[in-house]
N, C-alpha and C positions, 0 to 999 in steps of 0.2 A: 504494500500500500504506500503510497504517496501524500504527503499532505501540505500543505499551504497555511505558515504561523506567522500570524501577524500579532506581533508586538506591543501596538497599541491597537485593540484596546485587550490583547493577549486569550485572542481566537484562533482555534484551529480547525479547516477545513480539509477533508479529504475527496483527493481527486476522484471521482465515483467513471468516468470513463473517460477515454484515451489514452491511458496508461496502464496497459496489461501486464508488466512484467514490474515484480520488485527487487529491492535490494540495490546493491548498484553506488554509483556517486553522482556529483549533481555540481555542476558551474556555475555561474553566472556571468554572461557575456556581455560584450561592452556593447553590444548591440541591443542590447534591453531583454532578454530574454534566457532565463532558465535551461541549461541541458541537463538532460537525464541519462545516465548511460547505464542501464541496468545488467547487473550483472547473469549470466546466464541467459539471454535474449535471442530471442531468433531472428534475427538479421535487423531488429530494431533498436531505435533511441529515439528520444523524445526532445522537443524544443516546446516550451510555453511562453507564452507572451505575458507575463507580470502584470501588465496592466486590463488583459480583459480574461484573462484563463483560461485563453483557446491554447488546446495540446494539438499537437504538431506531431504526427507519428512521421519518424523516417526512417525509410527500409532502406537497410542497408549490406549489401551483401559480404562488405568487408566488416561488417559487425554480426559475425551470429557464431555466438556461443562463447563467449567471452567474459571470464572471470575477471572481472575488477571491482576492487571495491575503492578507490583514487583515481584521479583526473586533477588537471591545473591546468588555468588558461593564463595565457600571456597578455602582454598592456596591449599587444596588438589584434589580441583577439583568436589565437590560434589555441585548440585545445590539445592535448596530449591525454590519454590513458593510456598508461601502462597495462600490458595483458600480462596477469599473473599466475593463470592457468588455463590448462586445453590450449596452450598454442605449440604448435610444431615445432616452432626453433624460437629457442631461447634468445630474452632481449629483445622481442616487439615491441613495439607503439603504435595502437591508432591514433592517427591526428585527423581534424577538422577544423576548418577555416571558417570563423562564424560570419566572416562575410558573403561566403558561396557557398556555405554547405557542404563543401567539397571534401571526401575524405580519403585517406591514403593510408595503406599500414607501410610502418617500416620496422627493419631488423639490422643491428649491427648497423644503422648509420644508412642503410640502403633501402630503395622503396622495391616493396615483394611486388609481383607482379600475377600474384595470384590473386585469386578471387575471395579467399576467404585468409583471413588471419589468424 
């Protein structure tokens, strides 16, 4: 489960659909918007927009099955998670560029060229 804690006035909502898979870790980009990267997923992650609580499913084929429970984004807006298990070769990263969505796995400094990570 997912949920949405606002501070003031120290309410919690939970996400009840768009968000099927849990666990996971979670960003916030400098583009206004929430990433979800749930751990164990099938080829999905999520983007929510903070300001109106539309969830963003994105399939993604270089994302499915992937244990992480950490993510960090950069001032520029680029995400990194580490895959910490189920991946075939040691020392992956997915990255995502929260300006294009765009995402890439790499190992050892090099982008795979496979389909899944």
């Amino acid at each position: 489960k997912f949920f949405k804690i606002d501070t003031n006035p120290d309410t919690a909502t939970e996400f009840t659909s768009g968000v099927t898979s849990g666990g996971g870790s979670s960003v916030y980009s400098p583009t206004g918007f929430v990433y979800i990267f749930p751990s164990g997923s099938a080829g999905e992650y999520y983007k929510i927009n903070v300001s109106t609580d539309a969830v963003l499913t994105i399939a993604d084929a270089n994302y499915n099955e992937i244990n992480s429970f950490q993510s960090v984004i950069t001032t520029g807006g680029i995400i990194y998670v580490p895959i910490t298990n189920n991946a075939p070769i040691a020392n992956e990263v997915f990255k995502v560029d929260t300006a294009t969505d765009i995402s890439i796995c790499f190992f050892n400094g090099r982008q795979r060229v496979l389909v899944r990570c």
